[in-house]
C-alpha positions as CSV (number, residue, x, y, z in Angstrom):
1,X,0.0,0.0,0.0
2,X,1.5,2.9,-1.0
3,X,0.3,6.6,1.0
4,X,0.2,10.1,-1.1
5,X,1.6,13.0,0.3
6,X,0.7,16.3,-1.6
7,X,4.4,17.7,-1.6
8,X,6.0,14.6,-3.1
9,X,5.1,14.7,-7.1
10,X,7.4,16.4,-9.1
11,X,5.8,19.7,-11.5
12,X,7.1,17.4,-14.3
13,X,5.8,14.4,-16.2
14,X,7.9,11.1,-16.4
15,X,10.0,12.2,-19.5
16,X,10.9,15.7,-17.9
17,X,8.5,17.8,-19.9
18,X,5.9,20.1,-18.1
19,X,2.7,18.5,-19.1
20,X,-0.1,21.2,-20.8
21,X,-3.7,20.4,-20.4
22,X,-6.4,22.9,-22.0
23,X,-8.6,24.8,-19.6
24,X,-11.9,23.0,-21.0
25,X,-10.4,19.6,-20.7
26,X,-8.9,20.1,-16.9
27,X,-12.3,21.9,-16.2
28,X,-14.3,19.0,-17.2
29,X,-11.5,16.6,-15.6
30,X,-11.6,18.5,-12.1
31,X,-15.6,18.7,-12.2
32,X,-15.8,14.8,-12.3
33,X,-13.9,14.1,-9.5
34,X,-15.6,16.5,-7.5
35,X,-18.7,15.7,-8.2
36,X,-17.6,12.2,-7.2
37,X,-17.1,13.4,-3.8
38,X,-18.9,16.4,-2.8
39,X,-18.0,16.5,0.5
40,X,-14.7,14.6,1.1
41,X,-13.5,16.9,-2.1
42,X,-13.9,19.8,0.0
43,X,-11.2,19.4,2.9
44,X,-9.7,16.0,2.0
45,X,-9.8,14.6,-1.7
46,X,-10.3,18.0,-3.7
47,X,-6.7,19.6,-3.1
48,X,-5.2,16.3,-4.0
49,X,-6.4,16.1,-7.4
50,X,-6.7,20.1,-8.1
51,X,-2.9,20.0,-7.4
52,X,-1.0,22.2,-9.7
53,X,-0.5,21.4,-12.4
54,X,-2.6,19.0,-13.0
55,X,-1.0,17.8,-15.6
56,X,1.5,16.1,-13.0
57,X,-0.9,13.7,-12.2
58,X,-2.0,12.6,-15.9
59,X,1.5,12.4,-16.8
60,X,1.8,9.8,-14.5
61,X,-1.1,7.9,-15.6
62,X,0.1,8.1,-19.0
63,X,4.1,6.5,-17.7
64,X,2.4,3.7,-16.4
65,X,-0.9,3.6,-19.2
66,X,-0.2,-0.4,-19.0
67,X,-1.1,-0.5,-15.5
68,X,-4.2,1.9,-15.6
69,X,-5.1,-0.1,-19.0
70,X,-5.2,-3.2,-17.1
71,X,-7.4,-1.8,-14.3
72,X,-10.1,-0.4,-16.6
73,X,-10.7,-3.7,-18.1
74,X,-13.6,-6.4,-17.3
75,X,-12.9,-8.6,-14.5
76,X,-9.6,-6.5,-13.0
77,X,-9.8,-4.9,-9.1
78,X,-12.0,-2.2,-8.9
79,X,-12.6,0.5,-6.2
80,X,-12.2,-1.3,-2.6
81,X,-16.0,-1.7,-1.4
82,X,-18.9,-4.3,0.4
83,X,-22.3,-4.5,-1.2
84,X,-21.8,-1.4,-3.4
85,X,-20.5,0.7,-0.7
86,X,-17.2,2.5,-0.4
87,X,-16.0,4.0,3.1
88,X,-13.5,6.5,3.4
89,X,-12.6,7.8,6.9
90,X,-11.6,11.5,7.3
91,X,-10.0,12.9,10.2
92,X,-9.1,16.6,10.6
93,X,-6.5,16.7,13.4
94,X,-5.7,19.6,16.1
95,X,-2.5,20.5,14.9
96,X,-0.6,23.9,13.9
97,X,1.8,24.9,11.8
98,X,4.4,25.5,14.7
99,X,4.2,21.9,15.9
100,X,6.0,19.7,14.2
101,X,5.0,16.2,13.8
102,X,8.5,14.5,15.0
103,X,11.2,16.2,17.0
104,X,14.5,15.0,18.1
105,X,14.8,14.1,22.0
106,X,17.1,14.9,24.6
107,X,18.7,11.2,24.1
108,X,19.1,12.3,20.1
109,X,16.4,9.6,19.2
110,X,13.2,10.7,17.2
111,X,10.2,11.2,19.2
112,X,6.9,11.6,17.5
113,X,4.3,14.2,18.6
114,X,0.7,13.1,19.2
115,X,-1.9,15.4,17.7
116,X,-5.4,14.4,18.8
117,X,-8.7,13.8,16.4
118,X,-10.5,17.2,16.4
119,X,-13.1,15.6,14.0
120,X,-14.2,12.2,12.9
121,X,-16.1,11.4,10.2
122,X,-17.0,8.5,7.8
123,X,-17.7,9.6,4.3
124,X,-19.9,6.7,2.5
125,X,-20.5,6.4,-1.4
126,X,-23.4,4.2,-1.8
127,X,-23.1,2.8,-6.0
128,X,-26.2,0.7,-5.7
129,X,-28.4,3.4,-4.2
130,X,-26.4,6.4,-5.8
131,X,-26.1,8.1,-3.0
132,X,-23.0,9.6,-0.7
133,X,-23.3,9.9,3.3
134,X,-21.5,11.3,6.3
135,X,-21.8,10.1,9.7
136,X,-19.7,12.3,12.3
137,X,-18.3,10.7,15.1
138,X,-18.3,12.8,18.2
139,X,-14.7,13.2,19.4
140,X,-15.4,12.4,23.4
141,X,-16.7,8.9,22.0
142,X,-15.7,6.0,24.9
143,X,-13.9,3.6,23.3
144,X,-11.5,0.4,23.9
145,X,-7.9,1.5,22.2
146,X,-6.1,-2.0,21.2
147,X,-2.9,-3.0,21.4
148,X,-0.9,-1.4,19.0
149,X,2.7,-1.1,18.7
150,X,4.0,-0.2,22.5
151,X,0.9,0.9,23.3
152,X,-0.8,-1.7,25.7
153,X,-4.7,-2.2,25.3
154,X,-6.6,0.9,27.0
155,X,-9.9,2.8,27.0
156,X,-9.9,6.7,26.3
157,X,-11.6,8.8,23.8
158,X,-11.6,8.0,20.6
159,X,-10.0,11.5,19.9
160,X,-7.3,10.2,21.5
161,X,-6.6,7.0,18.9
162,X,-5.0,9.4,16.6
163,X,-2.1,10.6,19.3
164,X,-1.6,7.2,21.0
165,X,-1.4,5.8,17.3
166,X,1.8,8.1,16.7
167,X,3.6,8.0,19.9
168,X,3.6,4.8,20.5
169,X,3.7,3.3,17.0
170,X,6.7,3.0,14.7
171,X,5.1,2.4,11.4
172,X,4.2,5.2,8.9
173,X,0.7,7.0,9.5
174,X,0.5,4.9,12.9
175,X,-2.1,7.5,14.4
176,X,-4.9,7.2,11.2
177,X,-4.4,3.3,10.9
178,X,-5.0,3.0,14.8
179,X,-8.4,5.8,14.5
180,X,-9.5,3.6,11.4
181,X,-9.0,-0.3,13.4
182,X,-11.5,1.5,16.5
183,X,-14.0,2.9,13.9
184,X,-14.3,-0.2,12.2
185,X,-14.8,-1.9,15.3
186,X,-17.3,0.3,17.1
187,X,-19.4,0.9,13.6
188,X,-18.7,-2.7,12.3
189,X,-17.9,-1.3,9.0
190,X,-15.2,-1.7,6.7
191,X,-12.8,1.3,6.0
192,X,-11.8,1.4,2.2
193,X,-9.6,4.5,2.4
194,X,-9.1,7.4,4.5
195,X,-7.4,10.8,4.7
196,X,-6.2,13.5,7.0
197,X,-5.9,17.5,7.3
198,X,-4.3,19.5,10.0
199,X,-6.4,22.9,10.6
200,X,-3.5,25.1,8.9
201,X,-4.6,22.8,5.7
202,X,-9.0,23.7,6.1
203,X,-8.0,27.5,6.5
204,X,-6.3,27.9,3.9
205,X,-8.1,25.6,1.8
206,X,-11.2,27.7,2.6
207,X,-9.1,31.2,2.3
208,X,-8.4,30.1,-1.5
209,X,-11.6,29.8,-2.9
210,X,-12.3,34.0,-0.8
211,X,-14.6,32.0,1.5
212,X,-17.4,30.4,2.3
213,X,-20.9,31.5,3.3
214,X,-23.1,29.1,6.1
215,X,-26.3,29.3,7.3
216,X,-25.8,30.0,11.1
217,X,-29.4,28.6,12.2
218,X,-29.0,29.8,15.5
219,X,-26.9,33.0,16.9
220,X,-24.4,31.5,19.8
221,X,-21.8,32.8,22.1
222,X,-18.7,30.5,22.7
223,X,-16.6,32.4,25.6
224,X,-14.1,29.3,26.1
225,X,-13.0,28.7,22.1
226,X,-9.0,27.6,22.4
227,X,-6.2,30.7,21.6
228,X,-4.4,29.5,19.4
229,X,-0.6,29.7,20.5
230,X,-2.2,29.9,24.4
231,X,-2.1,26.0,25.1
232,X,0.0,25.9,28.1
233,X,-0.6,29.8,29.5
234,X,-2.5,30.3,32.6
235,X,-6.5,28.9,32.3
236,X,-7.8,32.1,32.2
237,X,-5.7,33.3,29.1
238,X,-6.3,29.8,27.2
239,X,-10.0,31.1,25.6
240,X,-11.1,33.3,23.7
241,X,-15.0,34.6,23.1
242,X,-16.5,33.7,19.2
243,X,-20.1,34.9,18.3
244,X,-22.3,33.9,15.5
245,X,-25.7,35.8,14.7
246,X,-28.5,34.3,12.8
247,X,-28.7,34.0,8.7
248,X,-25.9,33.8,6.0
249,X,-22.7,34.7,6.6
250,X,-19.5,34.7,4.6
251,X,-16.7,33.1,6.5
252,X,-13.2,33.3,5.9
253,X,-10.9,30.5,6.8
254,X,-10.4,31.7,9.8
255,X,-13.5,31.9,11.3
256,X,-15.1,28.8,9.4
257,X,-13.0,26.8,11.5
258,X,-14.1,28.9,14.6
259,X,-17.9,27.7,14.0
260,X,-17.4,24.4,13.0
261,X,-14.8,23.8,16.1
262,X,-16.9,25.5,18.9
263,X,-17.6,23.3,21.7
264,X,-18.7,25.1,24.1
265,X,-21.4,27.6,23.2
266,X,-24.6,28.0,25.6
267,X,-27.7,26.6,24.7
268,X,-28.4,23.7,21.9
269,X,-24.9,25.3,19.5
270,X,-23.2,23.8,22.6
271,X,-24.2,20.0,22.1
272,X,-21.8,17.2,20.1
273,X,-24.8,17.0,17.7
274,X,-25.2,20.8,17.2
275,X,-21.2,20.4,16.3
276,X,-21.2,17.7,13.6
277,X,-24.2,18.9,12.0
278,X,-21.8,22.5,11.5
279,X,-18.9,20.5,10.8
280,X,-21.1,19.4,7.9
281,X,-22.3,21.8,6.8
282,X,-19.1,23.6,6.4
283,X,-18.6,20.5,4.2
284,X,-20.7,21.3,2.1
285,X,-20.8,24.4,1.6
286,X,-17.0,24.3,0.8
287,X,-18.0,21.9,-1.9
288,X,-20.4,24.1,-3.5
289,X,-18.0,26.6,-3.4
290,X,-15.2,24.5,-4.9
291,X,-17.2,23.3,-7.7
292,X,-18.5,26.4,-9.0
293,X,-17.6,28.2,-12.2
294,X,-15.8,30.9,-10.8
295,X,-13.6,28.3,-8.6
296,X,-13.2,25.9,-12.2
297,X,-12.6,28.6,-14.4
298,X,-10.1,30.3,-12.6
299,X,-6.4,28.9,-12.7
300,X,-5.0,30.7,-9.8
301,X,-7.8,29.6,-7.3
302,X,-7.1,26.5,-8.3
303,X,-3.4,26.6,-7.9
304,X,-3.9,28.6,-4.4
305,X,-6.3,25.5,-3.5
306,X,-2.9,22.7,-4.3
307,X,-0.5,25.5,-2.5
308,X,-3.2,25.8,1.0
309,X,-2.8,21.7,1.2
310,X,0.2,20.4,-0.2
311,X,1.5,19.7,3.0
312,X,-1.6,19.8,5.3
313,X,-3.2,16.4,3.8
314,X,-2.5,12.9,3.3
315,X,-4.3,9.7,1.9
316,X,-3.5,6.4,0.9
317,X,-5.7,6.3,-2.5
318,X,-3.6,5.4,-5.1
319,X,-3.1,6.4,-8.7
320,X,-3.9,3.4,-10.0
321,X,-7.7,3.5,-8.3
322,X,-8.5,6.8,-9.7
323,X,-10.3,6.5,-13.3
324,X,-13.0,4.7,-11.1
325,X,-13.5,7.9,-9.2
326,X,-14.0,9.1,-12.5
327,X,-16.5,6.2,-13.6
328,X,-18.4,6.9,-10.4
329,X,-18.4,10.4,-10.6
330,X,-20.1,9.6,-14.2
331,X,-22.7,7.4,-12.6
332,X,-24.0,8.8,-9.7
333,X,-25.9,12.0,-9.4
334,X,-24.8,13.6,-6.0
335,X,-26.7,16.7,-5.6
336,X,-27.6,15.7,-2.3
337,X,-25.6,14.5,0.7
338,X,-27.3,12.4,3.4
339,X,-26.2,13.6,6.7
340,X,-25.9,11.4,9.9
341,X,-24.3,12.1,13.6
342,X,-24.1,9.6,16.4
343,X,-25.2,12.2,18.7
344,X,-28.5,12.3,16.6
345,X,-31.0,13.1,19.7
346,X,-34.0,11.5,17.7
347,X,-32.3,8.0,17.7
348,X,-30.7,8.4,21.7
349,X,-28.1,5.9,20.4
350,X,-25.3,7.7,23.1
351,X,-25.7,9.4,26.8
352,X,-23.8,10.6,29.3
353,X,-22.5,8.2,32.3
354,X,-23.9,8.8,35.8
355,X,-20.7,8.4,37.4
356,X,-17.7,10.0,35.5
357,X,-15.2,8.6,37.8
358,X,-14.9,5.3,36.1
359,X,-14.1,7.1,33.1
360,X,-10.8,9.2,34.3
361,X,-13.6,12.2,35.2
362,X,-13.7,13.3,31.9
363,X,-17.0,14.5,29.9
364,X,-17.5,11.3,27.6
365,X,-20.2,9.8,25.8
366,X,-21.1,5.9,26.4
367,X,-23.4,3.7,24.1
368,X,-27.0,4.3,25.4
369,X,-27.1,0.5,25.7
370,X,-24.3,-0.3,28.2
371,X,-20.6,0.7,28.0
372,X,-18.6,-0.6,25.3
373,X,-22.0,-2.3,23.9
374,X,-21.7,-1.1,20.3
375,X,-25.0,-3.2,19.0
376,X,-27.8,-0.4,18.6
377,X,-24.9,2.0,16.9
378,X,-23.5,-1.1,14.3
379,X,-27.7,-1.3,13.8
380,X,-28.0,2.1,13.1
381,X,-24.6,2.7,10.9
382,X,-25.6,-0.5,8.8
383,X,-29.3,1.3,8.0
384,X,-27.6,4.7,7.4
385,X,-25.0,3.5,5.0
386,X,-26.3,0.2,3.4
């Protein structure tokens, strides 16, 4: 399995020369894959294949044409799936430019930093039913953590899954392979791909396309949202105060990531449900804004939108699996995106534990049907997705 990092193709083809590609042809190109994936295009998939330019990535279809040949004929491997479905998990991670990933200890040896899993989110393309889905996964989910590399079996949040995977793991993208082994288990899905931005990647992913505008629903005030840079300052100085009235706004990158991060907002804004269904939203409203004409039609957005992500996202589809994105994005109409969130209060599938101290004292959420009994949230997953 090999993993795609943004910043490690070359602006050339495989003979050296700068590939061209005419403005029609890469419009139409770019428009199928996002239509493919309305709203994994918008913070995860879109920046990968609107890289610049995009004849990089064609010219590397074209050096190995015998292998993407082989895969577009009857009978050969298709898209990863089960029962028409494809899962992809996407995890935006709590991490800023100024932290690196590793660092070098005081003993000289590597140490790897653990970011945790800001957001959580399964995005589902349905073939048979020609449909796509996202289910959100509240972060302060109660979950058992295997085994996995040092790291002894454990329960914590499954925001954590991301960190322990890192520190504790050797192997390459340890963190995202441990988040996607606990959301398989507790969903009882399989996960077909995944991918991963840091929040330096949404904001200026968002700031290249001039913005976004959301419905706010409802006006909040949030008066304990993180400083950013103010992590380990005195309690007091660690918030700041975010307020969002009523109606459409236009958000920058900036504050975009302000309302869908907001955790702590009085009244129903402050509730793990009221938070995915922003996060979502955002979602989608980045994909509408990505897929427009004046996003399509302009070369420099599109070469801002490659330059806000190159090194803010990773994902471990490979090259060879892409012309059945574009066969998909050919089949399915995806006007629509079904939207889903554990914390749904209609279906009561999580609460709130009567006595916090079994659970380190921390704030969690615990399957409505007994701890660590995943049955009614496989049930409901399985109806949502399939």
């Amino acid at each position: 399995m090999s993993y795609i990092d943004l910043g490690t193709y070359s602006t050339n083809n495989s003979r050296g020369r700068r590939s061209s590609l005419k403005l029609p042809k890469l419009t139409k190109l770019l428009k199928r894959l996002l239509l493919l994936f309305p709203l994994a295009c918008v913070v995860f998939f879109t920046f990968f294949w609107l890289r610049a330019p995009a004849g990089t990535v064609l010219g590397k279809f074209r050096a190995a044409s015998g292998s993407v040949i082989s895969h577009m004929l009857p009978g050969s491997p298709r898209l990863k799936q089960e029962d028409g479905v494809t899962n992809i998990l996407l995890i935006g991670i709590d991490r800023r430019s100024s932290v690196p990933y590793t660092y070098q200890g005081i003993d000289g040896a590597v140490v790897h930093n653990g970011f945790l899993a800001d957001t959580i989110m399964v995005a589902s393309v349905n073939s048979a039913a020609h449909r796509v889905s996202l289910l959100s996964l509240p972060r302060d989910l109660w979950v058992t953590i295997p085994a996995y590399g040092d790291l002894q079996k454990q329960y914590s949040k499954i925001n954590a899954a991301h960190a322990l995977g890192d520190r504790f793991s050797n192997e390459e993208n340890g963190g995202i392979l441990l988040v996607k082994e606990v959301v398989e288990e507790i969903a009882d899905i399989p996960i077909h791909y995944w991918a991963r931005i840091d929040f330096e990647g949404f904001e200026k992913g968002v700031d290249a396309v001039e913005g976004v505008d959301i419905l706010v629903e409802r006006s909040f005030d949030d008066y304990m949202f993180p400083r950013l840079g103010f992590e380990n300052a005195a309690w007091e100085q660690r918030w700041e105060y975010v307020h969002f009235d009523t109606g459409v706004q236009h958000m920058d990158g900036a504050t975009a990531l302000k309302y869908a991060r907001s955790r702590h907002a009085y009244g129903p804004e402050g509730t793990d449900f009221a938070r995915a269904q922003r996060q979502q939203n955002v979602i989608i409203a980045l994909k509408n804004k990505v897929i427009s004409s004046e996003t399509l039609f302009s070369v420099t957005k599109i070469k801002a939108l490659y330059g806000a992500v190159a090194n803010n996202l990773k994902t471990d589809i490979e090259l060879s699996e892409i012309p059945y994105f574009f066969s998909l994005a050919q089949d399915l109409a995806l006007e629509e995106i079904k939207t889903y969130s554990l914390t749904d209060q209609e279906s009561r599938l999580l609460t709130t534990p009567a006595d916090i101290s079994l659970y380190g004292n921390a704030w969690v959420l615990i399957p409505t049907a007994g701890s660590n009994n995943f049955s009614e949230v496989q049930e409901y997953v399985k109806k949502a997705l399939y």
